[in-house]
N, CA, C and O of each residue as an XYZ file, in Angstrom:
288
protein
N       0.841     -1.178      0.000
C       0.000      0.000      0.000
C       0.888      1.244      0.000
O       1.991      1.314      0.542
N       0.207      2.315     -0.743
C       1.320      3.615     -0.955
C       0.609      4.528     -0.013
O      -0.530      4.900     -0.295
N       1.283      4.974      1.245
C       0.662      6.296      2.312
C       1.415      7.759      1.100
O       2.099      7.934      0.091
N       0.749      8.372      2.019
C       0.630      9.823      1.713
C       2.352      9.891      1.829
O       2.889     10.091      0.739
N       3.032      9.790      2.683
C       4.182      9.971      2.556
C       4.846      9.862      1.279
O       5.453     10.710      0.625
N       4.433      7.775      0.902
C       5.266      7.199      0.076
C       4.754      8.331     -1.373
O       5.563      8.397     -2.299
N       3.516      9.107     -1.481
C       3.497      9.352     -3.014
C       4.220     10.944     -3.009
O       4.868     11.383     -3.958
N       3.999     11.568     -1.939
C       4.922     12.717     -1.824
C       6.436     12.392     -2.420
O       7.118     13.049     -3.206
N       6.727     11.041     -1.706
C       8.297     10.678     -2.095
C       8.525     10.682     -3.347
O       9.596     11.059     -3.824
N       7.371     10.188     -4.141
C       7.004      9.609     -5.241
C       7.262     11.007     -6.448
O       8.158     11.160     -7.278
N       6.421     11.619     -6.208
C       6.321     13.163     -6.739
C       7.449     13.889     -6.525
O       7.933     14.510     -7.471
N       7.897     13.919     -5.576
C       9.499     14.567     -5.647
C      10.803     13.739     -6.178
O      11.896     14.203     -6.501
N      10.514     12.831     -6.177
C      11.372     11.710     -6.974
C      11.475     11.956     -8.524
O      12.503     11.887     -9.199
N       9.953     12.315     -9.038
C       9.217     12.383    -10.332
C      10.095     13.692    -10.677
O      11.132     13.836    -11.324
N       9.078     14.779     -9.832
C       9.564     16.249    -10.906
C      11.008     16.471    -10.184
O      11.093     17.680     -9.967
N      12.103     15.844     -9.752
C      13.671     16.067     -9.952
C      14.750     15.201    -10.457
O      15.976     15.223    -10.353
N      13.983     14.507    -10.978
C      14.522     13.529    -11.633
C      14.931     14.645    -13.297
O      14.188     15.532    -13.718
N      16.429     14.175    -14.008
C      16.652     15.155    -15.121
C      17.078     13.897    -16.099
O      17.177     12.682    -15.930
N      17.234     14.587    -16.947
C      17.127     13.692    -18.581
C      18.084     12.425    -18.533
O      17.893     11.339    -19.079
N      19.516     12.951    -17.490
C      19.870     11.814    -17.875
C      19.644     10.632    -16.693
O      19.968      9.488    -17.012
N      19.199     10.820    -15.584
C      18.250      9.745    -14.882
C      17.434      8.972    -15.437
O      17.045      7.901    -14.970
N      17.004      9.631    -16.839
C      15.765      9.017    -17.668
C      16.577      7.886    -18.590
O      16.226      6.707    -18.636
N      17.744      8.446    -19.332
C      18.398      7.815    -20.060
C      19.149      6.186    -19.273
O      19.073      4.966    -19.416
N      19.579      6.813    -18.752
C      20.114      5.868    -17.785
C      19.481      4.996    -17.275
O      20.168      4.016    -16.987
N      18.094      4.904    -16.950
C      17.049      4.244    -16.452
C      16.682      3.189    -18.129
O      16.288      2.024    -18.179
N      16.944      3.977    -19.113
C      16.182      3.120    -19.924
C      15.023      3.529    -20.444
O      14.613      2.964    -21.458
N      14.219      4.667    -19.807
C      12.824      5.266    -20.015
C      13.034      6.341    -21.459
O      12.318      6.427    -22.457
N      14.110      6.971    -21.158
C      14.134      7.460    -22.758
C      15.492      7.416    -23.425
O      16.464      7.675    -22.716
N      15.719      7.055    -24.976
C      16.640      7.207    -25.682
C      17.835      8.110    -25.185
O      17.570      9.091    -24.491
N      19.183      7.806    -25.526
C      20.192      8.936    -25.385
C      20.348      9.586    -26.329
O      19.648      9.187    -27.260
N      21.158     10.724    -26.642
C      21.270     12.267    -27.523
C      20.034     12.277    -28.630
O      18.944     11.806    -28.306
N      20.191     12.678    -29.582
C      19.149     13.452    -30.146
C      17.984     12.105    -30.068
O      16.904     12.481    -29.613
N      18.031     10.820    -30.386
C      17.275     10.143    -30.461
C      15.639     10.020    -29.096
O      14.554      9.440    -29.128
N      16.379     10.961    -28.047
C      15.664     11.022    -26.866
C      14.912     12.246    -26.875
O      13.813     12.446    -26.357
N      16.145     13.603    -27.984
C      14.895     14.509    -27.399
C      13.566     15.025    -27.540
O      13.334     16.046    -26.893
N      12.768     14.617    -28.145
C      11.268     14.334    -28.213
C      10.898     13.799    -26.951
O       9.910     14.455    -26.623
N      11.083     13.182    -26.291
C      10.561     12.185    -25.528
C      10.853     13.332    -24.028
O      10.011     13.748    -23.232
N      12.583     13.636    -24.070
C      12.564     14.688    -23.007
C      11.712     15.987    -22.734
O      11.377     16.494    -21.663
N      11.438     16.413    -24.191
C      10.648     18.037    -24.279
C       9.075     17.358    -23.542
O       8.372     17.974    -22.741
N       8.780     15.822    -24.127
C       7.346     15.496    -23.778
C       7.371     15.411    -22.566
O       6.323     15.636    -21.960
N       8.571     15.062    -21.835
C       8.532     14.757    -19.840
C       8.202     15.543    -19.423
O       7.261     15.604    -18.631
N       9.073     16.681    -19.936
C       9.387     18.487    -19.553
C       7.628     19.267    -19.324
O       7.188     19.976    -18.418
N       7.054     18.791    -20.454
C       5.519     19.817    -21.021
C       4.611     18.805    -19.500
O       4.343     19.161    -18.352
N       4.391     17.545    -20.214
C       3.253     17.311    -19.572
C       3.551     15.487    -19.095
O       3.293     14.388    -19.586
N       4.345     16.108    -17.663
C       4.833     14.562    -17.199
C       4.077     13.197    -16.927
O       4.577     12.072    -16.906
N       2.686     13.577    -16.714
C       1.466     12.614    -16.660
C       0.988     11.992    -18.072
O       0.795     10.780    -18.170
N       0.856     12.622    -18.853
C       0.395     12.139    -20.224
C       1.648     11.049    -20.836
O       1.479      9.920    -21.297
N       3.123     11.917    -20.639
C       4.511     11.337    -20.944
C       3.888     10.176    -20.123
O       3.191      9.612    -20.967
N       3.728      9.427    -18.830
C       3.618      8.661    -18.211
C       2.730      7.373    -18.773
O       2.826      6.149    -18.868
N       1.891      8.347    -19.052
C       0.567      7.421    -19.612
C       0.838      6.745    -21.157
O       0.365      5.693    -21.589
N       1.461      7.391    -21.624
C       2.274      6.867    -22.999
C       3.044      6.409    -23.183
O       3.418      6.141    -24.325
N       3.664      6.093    -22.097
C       5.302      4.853    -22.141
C       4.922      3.838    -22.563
O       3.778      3.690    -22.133
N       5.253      2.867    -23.280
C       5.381      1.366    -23.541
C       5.790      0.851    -22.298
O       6.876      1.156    -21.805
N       4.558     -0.322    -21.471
C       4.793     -0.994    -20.353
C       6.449     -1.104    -20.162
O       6.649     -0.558    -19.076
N       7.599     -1.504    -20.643
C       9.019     -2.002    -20.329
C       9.404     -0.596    -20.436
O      10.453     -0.896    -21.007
N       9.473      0.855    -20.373
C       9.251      1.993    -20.158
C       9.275      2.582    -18.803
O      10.073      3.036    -17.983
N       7.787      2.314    -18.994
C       6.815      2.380    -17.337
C       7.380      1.927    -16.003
O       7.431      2.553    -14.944
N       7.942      0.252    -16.396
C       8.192     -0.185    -15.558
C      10.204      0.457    -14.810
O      10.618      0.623    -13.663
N      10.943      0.631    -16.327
C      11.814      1.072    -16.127
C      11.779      2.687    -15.139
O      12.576      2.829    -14.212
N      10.952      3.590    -15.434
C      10.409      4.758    -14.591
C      10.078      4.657    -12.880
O      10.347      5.487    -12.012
N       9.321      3.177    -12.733
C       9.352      2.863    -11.557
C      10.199      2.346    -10.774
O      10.132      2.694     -9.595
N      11.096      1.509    -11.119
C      12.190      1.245    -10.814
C      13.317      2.475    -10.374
O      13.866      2.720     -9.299
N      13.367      2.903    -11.259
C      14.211      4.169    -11.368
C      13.805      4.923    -10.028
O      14.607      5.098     -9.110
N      12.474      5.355    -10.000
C      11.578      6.198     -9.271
C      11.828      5.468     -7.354
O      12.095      6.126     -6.349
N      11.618      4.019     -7.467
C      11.687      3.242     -6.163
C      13.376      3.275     -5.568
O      13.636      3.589     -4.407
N      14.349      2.923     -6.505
C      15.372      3.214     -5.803
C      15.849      4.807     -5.394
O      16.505      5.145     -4.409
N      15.454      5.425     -6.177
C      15.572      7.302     -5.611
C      15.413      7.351     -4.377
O      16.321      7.694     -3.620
N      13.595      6.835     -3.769
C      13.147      7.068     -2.403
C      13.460      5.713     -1.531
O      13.541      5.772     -0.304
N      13.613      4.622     -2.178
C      14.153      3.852     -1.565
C      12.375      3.084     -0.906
O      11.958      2.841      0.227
N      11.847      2.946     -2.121
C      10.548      2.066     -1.437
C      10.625      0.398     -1.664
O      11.397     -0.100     -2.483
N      10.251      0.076     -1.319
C      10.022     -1.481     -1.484
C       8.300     -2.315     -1.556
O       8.040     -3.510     -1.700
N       7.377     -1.140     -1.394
C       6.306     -2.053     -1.688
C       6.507     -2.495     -3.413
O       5.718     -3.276     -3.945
């Protein structure tokens, strides 16, 4: 179960996370091949979210869980 804490963690994890956290994670392409995908994080990070390809998504969460350090 995610408390109020864990999605705060969650959300600050989200909007400070920078391009190459993303790259590195796997969630988006490196140099020019990525930047579409970065300008889309940048505009509207929920929709970007909602449009990942599941192995994406999952890479984002991952990424996202070791930042705050969750384990559910």
């Amino acid at each position: 179960m995610i408390t109020g804490t864990d999605l705060l963690q969650i959300s600050l994890a989200r909007v400070n996370m920078d391009r190459t956290d993303l790259e590195v994670a796997g969630v988006i392409d490196r140099g020019e091949a990525g930047d579409k995908a970065w300008s889309n994080f940048g505009r509207d990070m929920d929709t970007f979210i909602l449009k990942l390809p599941e192995w994406r998504r999952t890479a984002l969460a991952e990424a996202i869980q070791e930042r705050v350090g969750l384990s559910h």
